[in-house]
Every structure is written in structure tokens, then in C-alpha cells.
C-alpha positions as CSV (number, residue, x, y, z in Angstrom):
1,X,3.3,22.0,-7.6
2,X,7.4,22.9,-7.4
3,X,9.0,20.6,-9.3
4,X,12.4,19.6,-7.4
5,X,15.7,18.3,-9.0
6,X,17.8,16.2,-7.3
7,X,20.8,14.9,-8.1
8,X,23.9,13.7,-6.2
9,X,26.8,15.7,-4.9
10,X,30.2,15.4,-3.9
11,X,31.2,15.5,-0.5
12,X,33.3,18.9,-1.4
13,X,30.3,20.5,-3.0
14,X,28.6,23.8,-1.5
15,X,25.2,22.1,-0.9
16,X,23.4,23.7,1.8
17,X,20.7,21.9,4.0
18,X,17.7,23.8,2.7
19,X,18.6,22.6,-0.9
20,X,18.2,18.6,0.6
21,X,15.4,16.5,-0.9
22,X,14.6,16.0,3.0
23,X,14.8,18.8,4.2
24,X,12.1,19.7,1.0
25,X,10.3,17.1,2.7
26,X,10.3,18.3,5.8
27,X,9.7,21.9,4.8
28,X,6.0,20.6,3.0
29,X,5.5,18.8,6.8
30,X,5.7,21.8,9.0
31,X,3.5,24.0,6.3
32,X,0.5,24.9,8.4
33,X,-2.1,25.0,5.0
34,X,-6.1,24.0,6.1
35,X,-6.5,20.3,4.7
36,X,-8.9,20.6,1.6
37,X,-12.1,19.3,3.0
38,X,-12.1,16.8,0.0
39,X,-9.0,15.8,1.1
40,X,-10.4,15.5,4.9
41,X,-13.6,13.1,3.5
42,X,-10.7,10.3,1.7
43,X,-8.8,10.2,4.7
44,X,-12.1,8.9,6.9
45,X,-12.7,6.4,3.5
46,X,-8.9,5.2,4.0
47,X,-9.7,4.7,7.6
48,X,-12.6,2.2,6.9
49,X,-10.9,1.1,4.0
50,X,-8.2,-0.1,6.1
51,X,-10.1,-1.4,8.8
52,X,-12.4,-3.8,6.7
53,X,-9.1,-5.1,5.1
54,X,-7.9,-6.0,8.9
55,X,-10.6,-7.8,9.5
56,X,-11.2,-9.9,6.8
57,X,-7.0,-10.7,7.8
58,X,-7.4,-11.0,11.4
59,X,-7.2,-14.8,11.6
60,X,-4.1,-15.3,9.2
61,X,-0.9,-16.6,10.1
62,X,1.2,-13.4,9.8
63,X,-1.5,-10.9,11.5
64,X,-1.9,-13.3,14.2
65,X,2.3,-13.7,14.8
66,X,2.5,-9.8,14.3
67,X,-0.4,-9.2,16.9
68,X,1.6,-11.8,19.4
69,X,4.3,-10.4,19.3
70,X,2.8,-6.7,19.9
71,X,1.2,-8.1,23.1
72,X,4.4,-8.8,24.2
73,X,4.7,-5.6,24.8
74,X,2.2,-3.5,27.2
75,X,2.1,-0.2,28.3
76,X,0.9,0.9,31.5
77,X,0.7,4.7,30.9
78,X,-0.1,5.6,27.8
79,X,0.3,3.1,25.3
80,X,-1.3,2.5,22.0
81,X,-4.4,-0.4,20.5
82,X,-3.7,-3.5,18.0
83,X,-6.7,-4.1,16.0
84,X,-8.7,-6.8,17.5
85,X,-8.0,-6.5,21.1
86,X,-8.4,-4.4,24.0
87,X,-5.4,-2.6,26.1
88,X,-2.9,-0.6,25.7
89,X,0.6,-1.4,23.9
90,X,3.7,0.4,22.9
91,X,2.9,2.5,19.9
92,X,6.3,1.6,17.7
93,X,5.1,-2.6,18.2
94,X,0.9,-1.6,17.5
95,X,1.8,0.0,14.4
96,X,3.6,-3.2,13.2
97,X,0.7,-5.7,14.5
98,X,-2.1,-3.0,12.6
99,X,0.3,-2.7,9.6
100,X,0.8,-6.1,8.9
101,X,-3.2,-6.7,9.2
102,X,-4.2,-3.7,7.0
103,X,-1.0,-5.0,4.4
104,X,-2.1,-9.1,4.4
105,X,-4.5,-9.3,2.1
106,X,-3.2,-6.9,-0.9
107,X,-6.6,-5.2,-0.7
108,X,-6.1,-1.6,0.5
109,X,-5.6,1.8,-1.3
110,X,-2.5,2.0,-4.3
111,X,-1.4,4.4,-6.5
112,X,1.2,3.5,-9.5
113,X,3.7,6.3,-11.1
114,X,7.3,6.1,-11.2
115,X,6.8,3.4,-8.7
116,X,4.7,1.4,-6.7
117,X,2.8,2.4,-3.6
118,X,0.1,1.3,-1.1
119,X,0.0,4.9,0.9
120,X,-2.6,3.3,3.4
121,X,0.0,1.9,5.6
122,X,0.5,5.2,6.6
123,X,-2.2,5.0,8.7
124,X,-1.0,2.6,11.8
125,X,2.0,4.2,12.2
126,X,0.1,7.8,12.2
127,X,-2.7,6.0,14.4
128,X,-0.3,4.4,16.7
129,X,1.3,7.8,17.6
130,X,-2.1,9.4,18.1
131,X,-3.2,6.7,20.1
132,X,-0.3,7.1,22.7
133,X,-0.1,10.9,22.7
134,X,-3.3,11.7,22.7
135,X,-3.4,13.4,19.7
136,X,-6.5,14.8,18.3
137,X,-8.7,14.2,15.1
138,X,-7.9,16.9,13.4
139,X,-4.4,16.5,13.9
140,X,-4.2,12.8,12.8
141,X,-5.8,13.9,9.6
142,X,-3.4,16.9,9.2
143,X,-0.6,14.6,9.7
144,X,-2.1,11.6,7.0
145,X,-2.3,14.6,4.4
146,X,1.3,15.4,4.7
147,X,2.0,11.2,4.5
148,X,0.0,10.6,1.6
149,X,1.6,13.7,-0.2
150,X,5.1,12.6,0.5
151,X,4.6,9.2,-0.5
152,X,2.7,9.6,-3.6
153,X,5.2,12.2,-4.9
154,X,8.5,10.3,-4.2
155,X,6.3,7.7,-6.4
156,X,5.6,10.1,-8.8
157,X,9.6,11.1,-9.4
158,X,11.8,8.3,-7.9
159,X,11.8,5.1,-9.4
160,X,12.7,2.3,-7.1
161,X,12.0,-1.1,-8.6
162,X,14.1,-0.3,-11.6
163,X,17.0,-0.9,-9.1
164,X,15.8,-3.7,-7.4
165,X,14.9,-1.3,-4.1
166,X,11.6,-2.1,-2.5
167,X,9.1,0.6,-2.3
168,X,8.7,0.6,1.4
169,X,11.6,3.0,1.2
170,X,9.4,5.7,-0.1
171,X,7.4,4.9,2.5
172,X,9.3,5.1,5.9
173,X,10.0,9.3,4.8
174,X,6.2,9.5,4.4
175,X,5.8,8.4,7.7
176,X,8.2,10.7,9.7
177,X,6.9,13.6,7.8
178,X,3.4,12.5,8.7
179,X,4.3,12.1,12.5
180,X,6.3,15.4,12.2
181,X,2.7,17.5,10.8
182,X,1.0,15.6,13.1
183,X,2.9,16.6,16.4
184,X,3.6,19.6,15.2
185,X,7.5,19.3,15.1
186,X,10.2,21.4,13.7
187,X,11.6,21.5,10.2
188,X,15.0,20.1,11.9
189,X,13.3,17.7,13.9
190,X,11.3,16.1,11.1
191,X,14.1,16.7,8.8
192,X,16.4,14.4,11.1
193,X,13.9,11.7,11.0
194,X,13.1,11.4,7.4
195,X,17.4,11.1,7.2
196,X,17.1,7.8,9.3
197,X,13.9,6.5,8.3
198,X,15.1,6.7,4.9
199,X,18.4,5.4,5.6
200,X,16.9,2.3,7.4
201,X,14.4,1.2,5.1
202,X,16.3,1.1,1.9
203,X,15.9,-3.1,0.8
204,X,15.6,-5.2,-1.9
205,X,12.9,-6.1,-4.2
206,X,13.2,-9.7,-3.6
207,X,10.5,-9.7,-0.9
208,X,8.4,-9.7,-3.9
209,X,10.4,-11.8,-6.4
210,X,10.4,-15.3,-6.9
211,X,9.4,-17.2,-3.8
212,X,7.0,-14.6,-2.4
213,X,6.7,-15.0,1.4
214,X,4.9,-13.3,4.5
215,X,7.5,-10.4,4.5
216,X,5.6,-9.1,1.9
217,X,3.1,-8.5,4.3
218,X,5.3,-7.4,7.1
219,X,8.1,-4.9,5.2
220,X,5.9,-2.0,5.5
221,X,4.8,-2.7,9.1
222,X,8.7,-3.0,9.6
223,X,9.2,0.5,7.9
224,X,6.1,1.9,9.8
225,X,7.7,1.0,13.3
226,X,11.2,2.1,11.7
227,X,10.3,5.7,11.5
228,X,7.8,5.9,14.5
229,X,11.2,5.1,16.7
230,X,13.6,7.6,14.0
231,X,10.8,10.4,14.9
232,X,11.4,9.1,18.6
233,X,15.3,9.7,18.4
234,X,15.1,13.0,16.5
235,X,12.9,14.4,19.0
236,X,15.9,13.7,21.2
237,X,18.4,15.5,19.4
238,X,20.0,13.0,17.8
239,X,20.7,13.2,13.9
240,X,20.5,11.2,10.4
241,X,23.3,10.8,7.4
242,X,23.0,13.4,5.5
243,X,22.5,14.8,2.6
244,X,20.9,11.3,2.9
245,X,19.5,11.3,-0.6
246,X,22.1,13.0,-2.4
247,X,24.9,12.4,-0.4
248,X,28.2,11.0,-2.2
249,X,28.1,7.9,-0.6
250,X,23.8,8.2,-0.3
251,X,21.0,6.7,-1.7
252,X,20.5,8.2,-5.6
253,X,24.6,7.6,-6.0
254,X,24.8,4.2,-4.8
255,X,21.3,2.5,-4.9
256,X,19.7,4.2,-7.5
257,X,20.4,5.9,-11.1
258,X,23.9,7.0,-9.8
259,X,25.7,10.4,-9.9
260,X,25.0,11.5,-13.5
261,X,21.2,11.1,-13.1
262,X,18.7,13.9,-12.1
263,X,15.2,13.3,-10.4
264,X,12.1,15.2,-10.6
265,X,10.1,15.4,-7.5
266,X,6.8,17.6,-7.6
267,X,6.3,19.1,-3.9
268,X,3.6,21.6,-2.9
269,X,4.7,24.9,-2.3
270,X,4.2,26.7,0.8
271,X,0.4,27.3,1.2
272,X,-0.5,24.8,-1.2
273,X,-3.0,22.5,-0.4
274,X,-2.2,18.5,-0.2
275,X,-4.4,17.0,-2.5
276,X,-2.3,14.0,-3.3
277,X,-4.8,11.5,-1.3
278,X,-7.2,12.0,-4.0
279,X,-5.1,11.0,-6.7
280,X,-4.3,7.3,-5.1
281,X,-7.4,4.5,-5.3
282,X,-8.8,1.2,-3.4
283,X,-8.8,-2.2,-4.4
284,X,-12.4,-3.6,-5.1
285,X,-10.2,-6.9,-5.5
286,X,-7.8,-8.9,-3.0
287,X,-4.8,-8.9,-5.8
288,X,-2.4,-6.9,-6.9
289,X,-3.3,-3.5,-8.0
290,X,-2.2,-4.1,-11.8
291,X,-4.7,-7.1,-12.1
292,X,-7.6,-5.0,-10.7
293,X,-8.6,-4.0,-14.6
294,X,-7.9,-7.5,-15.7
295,X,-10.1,-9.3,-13.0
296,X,-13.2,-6.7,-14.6
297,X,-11.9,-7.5,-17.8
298,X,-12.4,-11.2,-17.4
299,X,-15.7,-11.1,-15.8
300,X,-16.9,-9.1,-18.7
301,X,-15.6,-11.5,-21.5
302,X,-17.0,-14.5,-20.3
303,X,-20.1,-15.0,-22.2
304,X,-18.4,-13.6,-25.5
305,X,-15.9,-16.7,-24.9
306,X,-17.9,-19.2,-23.9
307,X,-16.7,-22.7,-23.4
308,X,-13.5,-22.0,-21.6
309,X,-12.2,-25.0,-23.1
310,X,-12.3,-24.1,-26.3
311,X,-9.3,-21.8,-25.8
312,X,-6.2,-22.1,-27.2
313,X,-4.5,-19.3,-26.2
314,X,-4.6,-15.7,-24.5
315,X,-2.2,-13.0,-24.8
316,X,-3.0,-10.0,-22.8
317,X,-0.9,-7.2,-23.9
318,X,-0.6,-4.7,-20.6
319,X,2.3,-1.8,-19.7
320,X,6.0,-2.9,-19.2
321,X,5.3,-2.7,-15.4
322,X,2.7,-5.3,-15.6
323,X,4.3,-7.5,-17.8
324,X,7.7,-8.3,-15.6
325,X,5.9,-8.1,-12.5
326,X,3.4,-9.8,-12.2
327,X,3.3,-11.3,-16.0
328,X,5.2,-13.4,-18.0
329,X,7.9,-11.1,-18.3
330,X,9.1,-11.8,-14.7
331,X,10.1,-15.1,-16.0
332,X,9.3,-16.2,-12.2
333,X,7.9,-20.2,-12.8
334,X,6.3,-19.9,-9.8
335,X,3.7,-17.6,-11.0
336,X,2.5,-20.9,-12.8
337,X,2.9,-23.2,-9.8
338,X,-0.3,-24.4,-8.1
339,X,1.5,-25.0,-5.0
340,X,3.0,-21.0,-5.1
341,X,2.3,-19.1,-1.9
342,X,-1.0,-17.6,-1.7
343,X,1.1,-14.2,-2.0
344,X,3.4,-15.9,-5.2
345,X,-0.8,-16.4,-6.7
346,X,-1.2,-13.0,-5.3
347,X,1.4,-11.7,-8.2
348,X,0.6,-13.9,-10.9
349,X,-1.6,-12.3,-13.5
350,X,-2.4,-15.2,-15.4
351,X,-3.3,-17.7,-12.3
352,X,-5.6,-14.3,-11.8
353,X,-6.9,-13.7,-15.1
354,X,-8.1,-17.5,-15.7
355,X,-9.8,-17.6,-11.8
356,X,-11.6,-14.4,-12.9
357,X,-12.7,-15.6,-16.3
358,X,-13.6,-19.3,-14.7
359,X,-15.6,-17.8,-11.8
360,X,-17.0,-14.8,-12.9
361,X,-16.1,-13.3,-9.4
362,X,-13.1,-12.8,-7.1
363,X,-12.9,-13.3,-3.4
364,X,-9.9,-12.7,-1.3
365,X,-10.3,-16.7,0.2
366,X,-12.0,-18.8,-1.9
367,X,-9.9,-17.2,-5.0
368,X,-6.8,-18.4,-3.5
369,X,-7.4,-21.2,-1.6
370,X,-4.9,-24.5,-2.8
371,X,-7.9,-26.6,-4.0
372,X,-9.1,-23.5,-6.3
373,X,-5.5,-23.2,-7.6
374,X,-4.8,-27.5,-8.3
375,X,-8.1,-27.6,-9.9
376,X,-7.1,-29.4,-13.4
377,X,-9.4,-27.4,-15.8
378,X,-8.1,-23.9,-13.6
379,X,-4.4,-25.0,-14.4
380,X,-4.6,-26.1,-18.0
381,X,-6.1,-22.3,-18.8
382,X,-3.9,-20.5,-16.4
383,X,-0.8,-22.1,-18.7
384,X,-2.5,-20.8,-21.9
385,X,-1.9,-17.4,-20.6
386,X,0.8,-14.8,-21.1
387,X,1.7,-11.5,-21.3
388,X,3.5,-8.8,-23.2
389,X,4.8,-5.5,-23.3
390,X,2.4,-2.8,-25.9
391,X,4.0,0.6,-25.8
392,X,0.5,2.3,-25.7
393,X,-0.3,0.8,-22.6
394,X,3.3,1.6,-20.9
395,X,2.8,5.1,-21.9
396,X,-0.4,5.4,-20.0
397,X,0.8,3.6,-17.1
398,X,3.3,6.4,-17.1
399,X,0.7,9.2,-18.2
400,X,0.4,12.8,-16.1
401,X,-2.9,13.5,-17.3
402,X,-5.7,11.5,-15.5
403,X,-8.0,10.8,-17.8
404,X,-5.2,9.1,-19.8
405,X,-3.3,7.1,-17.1
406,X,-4.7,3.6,-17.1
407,X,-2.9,0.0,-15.4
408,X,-5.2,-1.6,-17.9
409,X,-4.9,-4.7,-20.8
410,X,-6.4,-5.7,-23.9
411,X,-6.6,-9.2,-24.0
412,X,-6.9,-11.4,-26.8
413,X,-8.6,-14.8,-27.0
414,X,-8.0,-17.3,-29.6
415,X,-10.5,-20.2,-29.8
416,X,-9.7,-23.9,-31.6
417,X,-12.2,-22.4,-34.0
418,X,-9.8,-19.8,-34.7
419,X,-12.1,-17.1,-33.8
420,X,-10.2,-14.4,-32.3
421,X,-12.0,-12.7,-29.6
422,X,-11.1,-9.2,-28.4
423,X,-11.7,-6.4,-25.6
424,X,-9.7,-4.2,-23.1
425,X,-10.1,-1.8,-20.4
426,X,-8.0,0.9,-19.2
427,X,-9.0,1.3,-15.3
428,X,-10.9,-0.7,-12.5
429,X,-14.8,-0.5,-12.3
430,X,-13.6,0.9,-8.8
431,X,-11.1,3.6,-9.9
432,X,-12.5,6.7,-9.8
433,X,-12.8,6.7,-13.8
434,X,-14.3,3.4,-13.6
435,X,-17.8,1.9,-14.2
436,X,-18.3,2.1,-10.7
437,X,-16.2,4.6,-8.8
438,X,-15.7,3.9,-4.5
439,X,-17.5,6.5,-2.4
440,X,-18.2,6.5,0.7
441,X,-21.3,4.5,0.3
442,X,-18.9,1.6,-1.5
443,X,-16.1,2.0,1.8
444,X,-18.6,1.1,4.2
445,X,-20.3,-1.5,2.0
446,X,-16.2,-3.3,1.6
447,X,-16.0,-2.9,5.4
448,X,-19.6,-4.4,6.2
449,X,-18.9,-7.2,4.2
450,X,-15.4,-7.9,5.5
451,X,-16.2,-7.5,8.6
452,X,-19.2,-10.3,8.7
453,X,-18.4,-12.6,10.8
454,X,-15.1,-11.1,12.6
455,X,-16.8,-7.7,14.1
456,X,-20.4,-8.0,15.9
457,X,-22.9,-5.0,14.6
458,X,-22.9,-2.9,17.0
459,X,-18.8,-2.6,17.1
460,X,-19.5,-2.1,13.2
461,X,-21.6,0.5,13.9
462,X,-19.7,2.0,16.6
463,X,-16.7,2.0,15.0
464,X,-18.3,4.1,11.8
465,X,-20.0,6.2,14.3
466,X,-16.8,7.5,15.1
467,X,-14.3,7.6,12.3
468,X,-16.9,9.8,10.1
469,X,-16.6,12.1,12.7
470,X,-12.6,12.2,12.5
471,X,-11.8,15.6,12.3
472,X,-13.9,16.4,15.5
473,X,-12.1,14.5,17.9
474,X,-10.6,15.5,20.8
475,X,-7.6,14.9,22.0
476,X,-7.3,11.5,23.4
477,X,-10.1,10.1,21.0
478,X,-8.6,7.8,18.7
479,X,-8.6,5.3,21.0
480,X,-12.1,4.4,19.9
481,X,-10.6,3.7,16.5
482,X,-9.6,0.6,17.0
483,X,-12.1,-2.4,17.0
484,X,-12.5,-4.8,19.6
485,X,-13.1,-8.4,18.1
486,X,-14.6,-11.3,20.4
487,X,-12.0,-13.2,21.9
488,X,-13.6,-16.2,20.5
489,X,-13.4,-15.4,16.9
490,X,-9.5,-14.6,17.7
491,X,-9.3,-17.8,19.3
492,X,-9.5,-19.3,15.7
493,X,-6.5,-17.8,14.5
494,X,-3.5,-20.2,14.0
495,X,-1.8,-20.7,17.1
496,X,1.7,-19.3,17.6
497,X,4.5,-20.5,19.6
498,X,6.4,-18.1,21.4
499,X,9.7,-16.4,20.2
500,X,12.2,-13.8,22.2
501,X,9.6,-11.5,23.2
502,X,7.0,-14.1,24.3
């Protein structure tokens, strides 16, 4: 990897284009390097991953308003699919139906640096494209190596949330560059579209503050279809702010550390392989990535603490990141309200923690549902819970080296006996350091089981039929990615009245 400082710069400065973060971006796009088969095998795991994660959301509120307001718009030529239907729709408003289903539930892939990712939505946006151009297997997977690789190293040097900037605007780069490898564009083209994409998906953090709504579901949809329609523009000539990172009035001097700070961003050089897919894991858990350890954590305590109501108190002591986002440390009272927002529960470690340790399990309905969160006994343990900041855990939260990175906690249990019960755990049973690492066996297994119900067999098995034979597509297959749901399982989704487009 080439480790890239940037920095901003004054208007007057010499800074040619070929020294701009995006154009560095765009430069690791249009490299033509073979896609490491290893690589190749995660993205056909994502692709499942992210389709058993739309099912099990297809009937909720926001997937079903995103999906109406995608059939809004039809294409008669061309034309890409939303998940659950047949036809063909415009690929900028299929990309925000599919990325608002695979984003619902919290339950696809993550990966954690410098900041916070979910590089999965990648995928409708990429999918959406391919869909309506035609574009072949091998190219879709080409172009989700370059998206993944961009995403997960602006994550690994450019801290967002310490600025209050949502991390979607890592995301809507990603996505241009991914479109760009995938189409096979120019350095200026894609260069051009990262400028805008970046430009237009710079928010705040407050979709996931305080009173957490939908949008939490919907911000990377919107920054999906932001940079499908920026790609759309460049392709047309037309051009971005720039230098849109480093630019006086730009991003790093005015929403991030300011003019006298210097990021580190690791980029593959030219011929290097993009391996950064492998680096980012799945959720065996519908919750936010940070509780993923916690949730094992719990199920493995239980029998050491016994009687739950013998508790007095638990203090789990978890990474700084942890601890004000989804902990105590956010100082967000909602996290302790049983009548928060499934997606306010979503972010509340200790709601999680005392579910996990109560019901030894955790499902992405019954975990959440409003008589499971006003149960008296679940209340009076979740408000026994907190959090706080140990330096050791911070420090592997921020660690380079694998085997030492961990979003873990050690948790600490005092009973009325005063017995002081003890244990910890660095990563997920899922994570690929875990007790039980996902392979592909463990993909298909998440998508069988979410897709009970919602997806007949033989769509099942169509469906996998197909996507493990990704990179052999031909042009104009990956249509038969998407999955067709019976209109009468759809029929069950909350109804939705119609707005501007219908």
C-alpha cells in the first residue's frame, strides 16, 4: 500500500490535479489489476449476504415506501430490478429501493477503523448500473473491488464522526469509483464524479444521534443514487469542485480537522491487488456492529450469572468508540427508553447486552419488538447497565495488526452477594478470528434462514444458482440477481399513501 498525505491548500498554492486525494481515487479505479480470486469468492458472499438481509426487511415500513416510490418510476428500455418485484425501473431510484432494504435491518457487512462503514451498500448502486447497461459478471465484480477498496481505506485514514459528518460520505466516492472500474471510464471521468459525489453527500451525524429515525436506513440509499446520477453527469462532461478534499474552502478545511491537519490514506499502487473486501466482516446479529461481541459475550455468561435478578450492577468496559456511541457515553436517554425507535434500541448497547443475557439468543424481530423492550424485568436490568471507556480496548479498536484489532468488552457483573463475575471477548464468534468464522457455508445458511417465508425454494435456489457463478456472466445477466417475491407476501407490507411521484 502507498500511504497518501493530504492536507489542505490555499487557493494560490501550486497543487496540481494528479496530487488530489480524488484524482488518487480515481487513479486506483481505472488500474486494470486481475481481482484476487479470494477477493472474487467475498464479493459473491456479500451478494447473498445482502440479499438475505433484504428479505428478512422486505415488509418494513421504510423498504416498502423506498420500493413505492422506485415503482414510480419505470423504464421501458433498459431499466434496472428492485428486490422483490419484477420489471424494469430507472437504475438511480432501484438502487435507493435495494439500498434501503439491504441497509434496514443493521445486519450486513461492517468494517470499523478511523471510522465507521457498512461497504455492502455498495452493491445496489453497482448492481443497479449493471442491471441497466448490461454489464457483465466479471465487470460488476471488478467494479465492487475498486468500491470496497475506496471505502474501507477513506475509513482506515479519515475520520468522520469526530466532526459530526456522517459516514455515508465515505461512501458516495466508493461508489463513483466502483461505477467508474466497472464501465470502464477515464481517470477524468471518474475523477469528476467522485468531486460531486463527495461534495453532495457530506451530512451530519445526527441521523444517528438522539432520536434515531428511518433515515438511518435511507442516507446510504440517498448517497448510492447521489453518485449513480454524479457518474451520469461526468460522463457528460460536466465537472465537480475541486480540489474537493483539499480545496480552501473544501471538505478537510471546513468539515473536518481544518488546515493544519494532515491525513493518512493507504491506496494500492498501480498493479496492486484490492484486497480490502477481505479485511471488512458480516453481522451474525441484527445490531450494531460494536455490540456483535457483546451479544456472544452475554450468551456465554449466562449460566456463570445465574438468577438475573440477583444483579446489581454491570459495567462493561469497551473502546472509546463504543462507549459514546452506542453506550453510556453518548449520554442519549433514549438509549434507555422502552418506547425508543426500534433503530434508537438498535444503538443502545445496554438495551442489547441485557436482551442477549435474558434470552440467550438474538433475532432481528422478536429482539426488538415493543413488548420485548417494556417487559418490567428486561427494563430494570437494561438500567443496571453502563459503559466506559478502557484505553486497552480503544487501542485495539484502533489496532493495524489483525490479530490485535478487536470491537470487543469485558464486562463485569456484580451480584447482591457481592460476587464479582468476570469475562470478555475481543471479536464476534462470526468475525473471521472468531469461534465461528462466516464462510460460504454460513452466507447461504443467513440467507436460507431469512429468506423463509419471504422467497419460495426454488427462487432460493435459483437465485444461488446464479450469484456463485458471478464472475461468468455475460453481459446482460445480472438481471437474474434480483429475486422475485410473491405478490402476496408483498401484499403484507404496510401500506403507503402516495407522495409526489405516486
Amino acid at each position: 500500500m502507498q500511504i497518501h498525505e493530504v492536507r489542505a491548500r490555499r487557493s494560490a498554492e501550486d497543487f496540481p490535479r494528479t496530487e488530489h486525494l480524488a484524482w488518487k481515487l480515481a487513479e486506483v479505479a481505472v488500474d486494470p489489476v486481475a481481482v484476487p480470486s479470494e477477493t472474487e469468492a467475498m464479493v459473491v458472499n456479500r451478494i447473498i449476504d445482502n440479499a438475505a438481509v433484504s428479505a428478512a426487511a422486505i415488509l418494513r415500513r421504510p423498504v416498502a415506501t423506498a420500493r413505492a416510490q422506485a415503482l414510480a418510476h419505470p423504464r421501458s428500455e433498459g431499466g434496472a430490478r428492485v428486490f422483490g418485484v419484477e420489471g424494469n425501473y430507472s437504475p438511480e431510484w432501484a438502487a435507493w429501493a435495494n439500498g434501503v432494504a439491504v441497509r434496514e435491518l443493521d445486519f450486513h457487512d461492517t468494517f470499523l477503523a478511523a471510522d465507521y462503514s457498512h461497504p455492502g451498500d455498495n452493491i445496489p448502486p453497482l448492481l443497479a448500473v449493471a442491471q441497466h447497461l448490461g454489464v457483465g459478471g466479471a465487470d460488476l465484480v471488478r467494479g465492487l473491488a475498486t468500491a470496497y477498496e475506496v471505502q474501507i481505506d477513506l475509513v482506515k485514514g479519515i475520520c468522520l464522526h469526530e466532526h459530526k459528518i456522517d459516514h455515508v460520505a465515505h461512501l458516495g466516492p466508493s461508489v463513483a469509483a466502483g461505477i467508474g472500474t466497472m464501465l470502464r471510464l477515464d481517470t477524468e471521468t471518474i475523477y469528476q464524479a467522485i468531486g460531486q459525489a463527495l461534495h453532495l453527500t457530506t451530512s451530519t451525524r445526527q441521523s444517528r444521534k438522539g432520536l434515531i429515525s428511518s433515515w438511518k436506513a435511507f442516507a446510504p440509499a440517498w448517497a448510492g443514487k447521489v453518485a449513480i446520477e454524479a457518474v451520469d453527469r461526468a460522463i457528460r462532461g460536466e465537472g465537480a469542485p475541486a480540489p474537493i478534499y483539499e480545496g480552501e474552502d473544501g471538505v478537510i478545511a471546513w468539515l473536518l480537522s481544518g488546515p493544519e491537519h494532515t491525513y493518512r490514506v493507504p491506496l494500492p499502487g498501480p498493479g496492486e491487488p484490492k484486497r480490502a473486501i477481505l479485511d471488512s466482516y458480516t453481522k451474525e446479529h441484527s445490531a450494531e456492529y460494536q455490540s456483535q461481541a457483546p451479544i456472544d459475550l452475554a450468551r456465554r455468561m449466562r449460566e456463570r450469572i445465574g438468577a438475573l435478578d440477583q444483579v446489581v450492577s454491570i459495567v462493561l468496559h469497551t473502546s472509546h468508540h463504543t462507549h459514546h456511541v452506542i453506550g453510556t457515553g453518548s449520554n442519549d436517554p433514549q438509549k434507555f427508553d422502552p418506547d425508543a425507535s426500534r433503530e434508537t434500541l438498535d444503538h443502545s448497547l445496554m438495551y442489547i447486552f441485557a436482551v442477549a443475557l435474558q434470552d440467550g439468543s438474538w433475532h432481528h424481530e422478536r429482539s426488538y419488538a415493543p413488548e420485548r423492550a417494556h417487559r418490567p424485568d428486561t427494563v430494570e436490568l437494561w438500567r443496571k447497565i453502563s459503559t466506559v471507556e478502557d484505553p486497552e480496548w480503544t487501542r485495539r479498536y484502533h489496532a493495524d495488526d489483525p490479530a490485535q484489532k478487536a470491537f470487543g468488552a469485558r464486562a463485569e457483573v456484580t451480584l447482591k452477594s457481592g460476587e464479582v463475575i468476570i469475562d470478555e471477548l475481543a471479536v464476534a464468534d462470526a468475525h473471521p478470528l472468531g469461534a465461528r468464522p462466516f464462510g460460504r457455508e454460513q452466507y447461504i445458511a443467513k440467507f436460507t434462514e431469512l429468506a423463509d417465508g419471504v422467497i419460495d425454494g426454488a427462487e432460493q435456489r435459483r437465485f444461488l444458482s446464479v450469484v456463485e457463478r458471478l464472475p461468468e456472466l455475460e453481459p446482460g445477466g445480472a438481471g437474474a440477481l434480483n429475486i422475485v417475491v410473491d405478490p402476496g407476501v408483498l401484499k403484507n407490507a404496510p401500506p403507503i399513501p402516495p407522495g409526489i411521484f405516486g
